[in-house]
Structure formats: structure tokens, C-alpha cells
Jmol script that loads the backbone (N, CA, C; Angstrom):
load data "model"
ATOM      1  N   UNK A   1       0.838  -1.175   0.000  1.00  0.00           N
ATOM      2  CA  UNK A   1       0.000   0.000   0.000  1.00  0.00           C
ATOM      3  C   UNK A   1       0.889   1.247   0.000  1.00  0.00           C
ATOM      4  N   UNK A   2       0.450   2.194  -0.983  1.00  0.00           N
ATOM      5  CA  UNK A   2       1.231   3.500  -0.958  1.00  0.00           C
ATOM      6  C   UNK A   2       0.604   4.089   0.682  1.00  0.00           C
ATOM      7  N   UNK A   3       1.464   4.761   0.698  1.00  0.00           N
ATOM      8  CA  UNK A   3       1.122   5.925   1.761  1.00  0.00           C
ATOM      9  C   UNK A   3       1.550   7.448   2.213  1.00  0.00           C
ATOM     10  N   UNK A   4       0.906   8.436   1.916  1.00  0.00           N
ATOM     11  CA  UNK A   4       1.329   9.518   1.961  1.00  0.00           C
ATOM     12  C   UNK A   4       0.567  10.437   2.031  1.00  0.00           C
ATOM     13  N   UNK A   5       1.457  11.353   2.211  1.00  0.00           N
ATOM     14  CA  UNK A   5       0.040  12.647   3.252  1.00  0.00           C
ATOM     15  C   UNK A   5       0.343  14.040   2.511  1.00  0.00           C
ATOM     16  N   UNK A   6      -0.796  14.239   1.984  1.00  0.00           N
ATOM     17  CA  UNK A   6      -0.491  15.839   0.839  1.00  0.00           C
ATOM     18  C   UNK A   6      -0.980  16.926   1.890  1.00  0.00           C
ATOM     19  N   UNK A   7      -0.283  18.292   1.988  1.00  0.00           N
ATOM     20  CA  UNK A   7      -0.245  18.837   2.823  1.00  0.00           C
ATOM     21  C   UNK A   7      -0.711  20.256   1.995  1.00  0.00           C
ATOM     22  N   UNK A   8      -1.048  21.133   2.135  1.00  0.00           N
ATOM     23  CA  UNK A   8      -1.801  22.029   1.515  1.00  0.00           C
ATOM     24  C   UNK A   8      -1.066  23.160   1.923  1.00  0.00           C
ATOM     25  N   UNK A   9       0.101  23.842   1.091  1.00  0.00           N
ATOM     26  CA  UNK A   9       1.100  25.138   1.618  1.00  0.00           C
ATOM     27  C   UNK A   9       0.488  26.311   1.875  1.00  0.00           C
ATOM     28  N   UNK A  10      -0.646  26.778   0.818  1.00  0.00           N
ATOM     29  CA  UNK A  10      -1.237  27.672   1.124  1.00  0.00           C
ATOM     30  C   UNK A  10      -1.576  27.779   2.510  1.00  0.00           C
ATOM     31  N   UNK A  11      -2.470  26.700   3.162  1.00  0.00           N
ATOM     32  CA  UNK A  11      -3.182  26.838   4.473  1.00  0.00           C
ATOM     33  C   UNK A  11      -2.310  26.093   5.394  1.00  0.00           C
ATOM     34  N   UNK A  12      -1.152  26.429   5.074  1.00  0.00           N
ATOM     35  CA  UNK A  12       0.272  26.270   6.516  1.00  0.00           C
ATOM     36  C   UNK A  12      -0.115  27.094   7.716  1.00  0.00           C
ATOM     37  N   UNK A  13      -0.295  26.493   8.900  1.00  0.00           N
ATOM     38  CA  UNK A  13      -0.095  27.259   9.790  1.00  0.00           C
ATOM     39  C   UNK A  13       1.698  27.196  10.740  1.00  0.00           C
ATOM     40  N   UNK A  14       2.128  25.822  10.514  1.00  0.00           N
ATOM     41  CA  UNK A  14       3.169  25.828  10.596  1.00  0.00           C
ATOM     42  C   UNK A  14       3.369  24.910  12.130  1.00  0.00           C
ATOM     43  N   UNK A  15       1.969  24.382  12.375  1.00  0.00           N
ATOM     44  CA  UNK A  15       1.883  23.399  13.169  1.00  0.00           C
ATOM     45  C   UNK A  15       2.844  22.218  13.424  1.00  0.00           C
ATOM     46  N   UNK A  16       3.119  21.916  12.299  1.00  0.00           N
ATOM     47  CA  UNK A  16       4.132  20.664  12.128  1.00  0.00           C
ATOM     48  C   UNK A  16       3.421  19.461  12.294  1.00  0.00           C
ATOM     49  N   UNK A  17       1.853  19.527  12.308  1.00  0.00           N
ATOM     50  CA  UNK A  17       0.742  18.350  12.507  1.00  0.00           C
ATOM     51  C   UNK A  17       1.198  17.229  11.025  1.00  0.00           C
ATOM     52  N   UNK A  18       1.405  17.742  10.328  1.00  0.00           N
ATOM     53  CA  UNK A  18       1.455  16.758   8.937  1.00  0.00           C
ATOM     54  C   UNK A  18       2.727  16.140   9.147  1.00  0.00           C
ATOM     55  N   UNK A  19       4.271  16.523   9.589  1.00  0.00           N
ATOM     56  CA  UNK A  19       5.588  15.606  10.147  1.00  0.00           C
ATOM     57  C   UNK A  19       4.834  14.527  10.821  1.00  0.00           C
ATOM     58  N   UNK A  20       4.465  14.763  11.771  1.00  0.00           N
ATOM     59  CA  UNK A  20       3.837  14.008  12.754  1.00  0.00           C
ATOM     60  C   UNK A  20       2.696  12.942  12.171  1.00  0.00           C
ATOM     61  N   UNK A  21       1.976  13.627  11.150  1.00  0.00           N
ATOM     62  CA  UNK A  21       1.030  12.624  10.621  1.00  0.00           C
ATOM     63  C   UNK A  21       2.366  11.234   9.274  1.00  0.00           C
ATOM     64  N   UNK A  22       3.029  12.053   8.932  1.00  0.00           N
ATOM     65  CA  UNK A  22       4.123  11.233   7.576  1.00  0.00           C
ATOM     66  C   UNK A  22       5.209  10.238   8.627  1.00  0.00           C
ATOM     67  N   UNK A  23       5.274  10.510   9.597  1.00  0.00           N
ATOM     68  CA  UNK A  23       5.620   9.896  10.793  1.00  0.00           C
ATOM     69  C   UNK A  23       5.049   8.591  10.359  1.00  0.00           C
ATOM     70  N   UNK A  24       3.711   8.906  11.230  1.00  0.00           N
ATOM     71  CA  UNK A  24       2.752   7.795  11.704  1.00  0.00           C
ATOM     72  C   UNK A  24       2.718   7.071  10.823  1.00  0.00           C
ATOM     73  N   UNK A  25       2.334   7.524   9.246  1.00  0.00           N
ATOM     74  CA  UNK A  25       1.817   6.962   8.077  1.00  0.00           C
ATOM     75  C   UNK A  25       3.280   5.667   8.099  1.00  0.00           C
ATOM     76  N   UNK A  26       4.346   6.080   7.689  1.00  0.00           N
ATOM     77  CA  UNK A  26       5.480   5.559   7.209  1.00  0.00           C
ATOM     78  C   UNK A  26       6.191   4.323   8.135  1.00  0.00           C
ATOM     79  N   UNK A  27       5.282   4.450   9.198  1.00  0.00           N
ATOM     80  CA  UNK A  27       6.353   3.747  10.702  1.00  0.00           C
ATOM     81  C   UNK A  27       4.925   2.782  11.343  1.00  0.00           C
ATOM     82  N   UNK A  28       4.010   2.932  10.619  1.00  0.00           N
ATOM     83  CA  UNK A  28       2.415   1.677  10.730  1.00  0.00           C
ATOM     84  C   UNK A  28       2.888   2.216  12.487  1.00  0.00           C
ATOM     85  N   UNK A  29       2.954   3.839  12.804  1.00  0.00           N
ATOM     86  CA  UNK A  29       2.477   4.134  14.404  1.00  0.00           C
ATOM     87  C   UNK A  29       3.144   3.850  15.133  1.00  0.00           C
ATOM     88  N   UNK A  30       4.240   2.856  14.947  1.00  0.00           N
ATOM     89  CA  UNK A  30       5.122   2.480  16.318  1.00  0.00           C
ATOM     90  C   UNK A  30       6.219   3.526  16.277  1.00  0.00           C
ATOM     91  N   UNK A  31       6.506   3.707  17.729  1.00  0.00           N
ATOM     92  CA  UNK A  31       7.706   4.473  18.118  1.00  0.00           C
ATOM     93  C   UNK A  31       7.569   5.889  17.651  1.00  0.00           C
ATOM     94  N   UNK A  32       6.623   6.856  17.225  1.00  0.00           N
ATOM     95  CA  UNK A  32       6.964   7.939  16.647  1.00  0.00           C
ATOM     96  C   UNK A  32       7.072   8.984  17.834  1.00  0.00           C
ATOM     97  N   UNK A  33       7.250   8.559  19.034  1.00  0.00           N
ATOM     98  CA  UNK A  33       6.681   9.552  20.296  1.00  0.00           C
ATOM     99  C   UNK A  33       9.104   9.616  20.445  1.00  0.00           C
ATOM    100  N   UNK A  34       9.739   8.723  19.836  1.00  0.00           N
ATOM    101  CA  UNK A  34      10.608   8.429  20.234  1.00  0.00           C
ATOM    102  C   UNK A  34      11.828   9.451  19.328  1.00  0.00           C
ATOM    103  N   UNK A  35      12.555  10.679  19.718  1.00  0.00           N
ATOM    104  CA  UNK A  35      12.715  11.084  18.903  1.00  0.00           C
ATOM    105  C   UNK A  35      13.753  11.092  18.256  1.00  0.00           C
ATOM    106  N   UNK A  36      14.582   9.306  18.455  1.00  0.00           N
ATOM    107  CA  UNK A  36      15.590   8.810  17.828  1.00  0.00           C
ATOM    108  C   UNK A  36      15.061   8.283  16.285  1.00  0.00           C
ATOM    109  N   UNK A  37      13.453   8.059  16.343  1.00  0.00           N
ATOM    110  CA  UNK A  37      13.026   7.529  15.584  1.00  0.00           C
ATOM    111  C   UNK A  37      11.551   8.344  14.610  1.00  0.00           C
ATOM    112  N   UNK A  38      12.476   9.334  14.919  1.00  0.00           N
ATOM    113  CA  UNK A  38      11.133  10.291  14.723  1.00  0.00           C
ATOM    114  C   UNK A  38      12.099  11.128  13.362  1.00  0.00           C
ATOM    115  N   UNK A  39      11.660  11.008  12.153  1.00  0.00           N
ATOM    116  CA  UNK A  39      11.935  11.201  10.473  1.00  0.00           C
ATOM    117  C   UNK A  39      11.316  11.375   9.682  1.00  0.00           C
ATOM    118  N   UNK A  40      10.347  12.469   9.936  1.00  0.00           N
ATOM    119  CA  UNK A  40       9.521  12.731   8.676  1.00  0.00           C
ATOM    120  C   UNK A  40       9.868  13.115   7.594  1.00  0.00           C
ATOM    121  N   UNK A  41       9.183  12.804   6.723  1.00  0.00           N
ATOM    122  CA  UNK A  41       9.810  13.000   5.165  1.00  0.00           C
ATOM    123  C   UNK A  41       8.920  14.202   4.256  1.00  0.00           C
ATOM    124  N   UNK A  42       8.318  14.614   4.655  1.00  0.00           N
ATOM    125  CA  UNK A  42       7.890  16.010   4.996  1.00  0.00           C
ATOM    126  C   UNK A  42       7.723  17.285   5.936  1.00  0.00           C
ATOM    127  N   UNK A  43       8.381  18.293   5.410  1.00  0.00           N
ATOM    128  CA  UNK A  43       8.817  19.056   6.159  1.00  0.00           C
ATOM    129  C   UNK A  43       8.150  20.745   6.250  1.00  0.00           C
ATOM    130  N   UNK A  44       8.482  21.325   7.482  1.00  0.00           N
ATOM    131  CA  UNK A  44       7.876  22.795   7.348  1.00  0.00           C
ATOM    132  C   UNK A  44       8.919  23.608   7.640  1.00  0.00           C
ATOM    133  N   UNK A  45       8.948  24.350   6.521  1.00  0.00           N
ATOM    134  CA  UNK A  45       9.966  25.484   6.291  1.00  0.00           C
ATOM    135  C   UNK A  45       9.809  26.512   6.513  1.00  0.00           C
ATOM    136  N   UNK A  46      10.459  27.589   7.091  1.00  0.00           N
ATOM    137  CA  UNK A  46      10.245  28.875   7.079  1.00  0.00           C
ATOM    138  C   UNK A  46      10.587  29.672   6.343  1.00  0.00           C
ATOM    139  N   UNK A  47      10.615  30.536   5.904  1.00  0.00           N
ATOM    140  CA  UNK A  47      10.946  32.042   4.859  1.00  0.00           C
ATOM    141  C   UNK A  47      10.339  32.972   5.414  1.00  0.00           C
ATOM    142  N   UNK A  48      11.066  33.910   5.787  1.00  0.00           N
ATOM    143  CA  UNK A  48      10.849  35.340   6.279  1.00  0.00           C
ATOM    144  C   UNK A  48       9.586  34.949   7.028  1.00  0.00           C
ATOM    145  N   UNK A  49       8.147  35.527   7.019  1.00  0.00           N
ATOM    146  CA  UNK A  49       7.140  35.260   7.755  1.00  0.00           C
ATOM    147  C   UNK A  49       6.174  34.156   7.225  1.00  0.00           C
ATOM    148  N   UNK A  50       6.884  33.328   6.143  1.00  0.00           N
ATOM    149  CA  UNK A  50       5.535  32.232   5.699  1.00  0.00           C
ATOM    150  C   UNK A  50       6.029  31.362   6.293  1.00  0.00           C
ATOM    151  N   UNK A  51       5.298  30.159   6.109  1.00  0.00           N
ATOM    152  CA  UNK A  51       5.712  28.850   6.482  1.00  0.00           C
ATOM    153  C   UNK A  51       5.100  27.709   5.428  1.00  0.00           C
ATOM    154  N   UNK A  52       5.603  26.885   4.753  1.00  0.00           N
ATOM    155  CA  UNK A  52       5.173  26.197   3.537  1.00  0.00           C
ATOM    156  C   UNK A  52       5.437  24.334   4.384  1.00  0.00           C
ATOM    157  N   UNK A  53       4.873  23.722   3.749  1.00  0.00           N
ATOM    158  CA  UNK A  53       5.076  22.390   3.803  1.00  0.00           C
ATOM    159  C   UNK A  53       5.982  21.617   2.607  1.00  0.00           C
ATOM    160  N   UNK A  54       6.778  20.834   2.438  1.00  0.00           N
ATOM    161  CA  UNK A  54       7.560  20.063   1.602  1.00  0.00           C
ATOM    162  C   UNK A  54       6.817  18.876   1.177  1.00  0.00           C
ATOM    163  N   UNK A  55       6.546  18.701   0.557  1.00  0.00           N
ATOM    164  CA  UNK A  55       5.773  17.635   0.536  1.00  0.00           C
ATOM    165  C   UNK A  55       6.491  16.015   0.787  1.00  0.00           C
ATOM    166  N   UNK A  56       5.406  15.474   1.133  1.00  0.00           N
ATOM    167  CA  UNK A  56       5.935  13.569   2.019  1.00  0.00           C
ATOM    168  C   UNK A  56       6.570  13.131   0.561  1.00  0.00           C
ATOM    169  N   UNK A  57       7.245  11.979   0.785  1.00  0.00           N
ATOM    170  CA  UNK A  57       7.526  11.655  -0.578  1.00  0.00           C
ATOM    171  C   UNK A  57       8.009   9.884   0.049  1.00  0.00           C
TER     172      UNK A  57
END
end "model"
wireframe off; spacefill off
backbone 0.3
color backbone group
């Protein structure tokens, strides 16, 4: 099964809720509280005052 989480840049608040969700998705939930093991593959970036998402991949 694919799995991946599209994140919408426009409506970034910059939460970092979607790392946390590409986490979960990628790791079937185990260990993501652990932050040796904590690697999301999507990311939130900053620039001056925006904040954008990278998308999961």
C-alpha cells in the first residue's frame, strides 16, 4: 500500500501536525513519540514570515 500525506502550503499554519502525521503513516504508528526515531519525510519550512510544507515523498 502506498502511503502519503499531501499537505496544503497555502493553508500552513506551521503546526508541524502533517511531520507528525508522515511519521505515523510511514512507521504503521510504532515508536513515533521516540525522537531517535522520529523522520519525517515532509517538512515545514520557514521564509521570512511564511511557512510552507515540503511535501511527504
Amino acid at each position: 500500500m502506498n502511503r502519503f500525506i499531501m499537505a496544503n502550503s497555502q493553508q500552513c499554519l506551521g503546526c508541524h501536525a502533517c511531520e507528525i502525521a508522515c511519521v505515523m503513516a510511514h512507521n504503521d504508528e510504532q515508536h513515533v513519540l521516540s525522537q531517535h526515531h522520529f523522520h519525517p519525510r515532509i517538512t515545514v519550512i520557514k521564509h521570512q514570515q511564511q511557512r510552507s510544507a515540503v511535501t511527504c515523498h
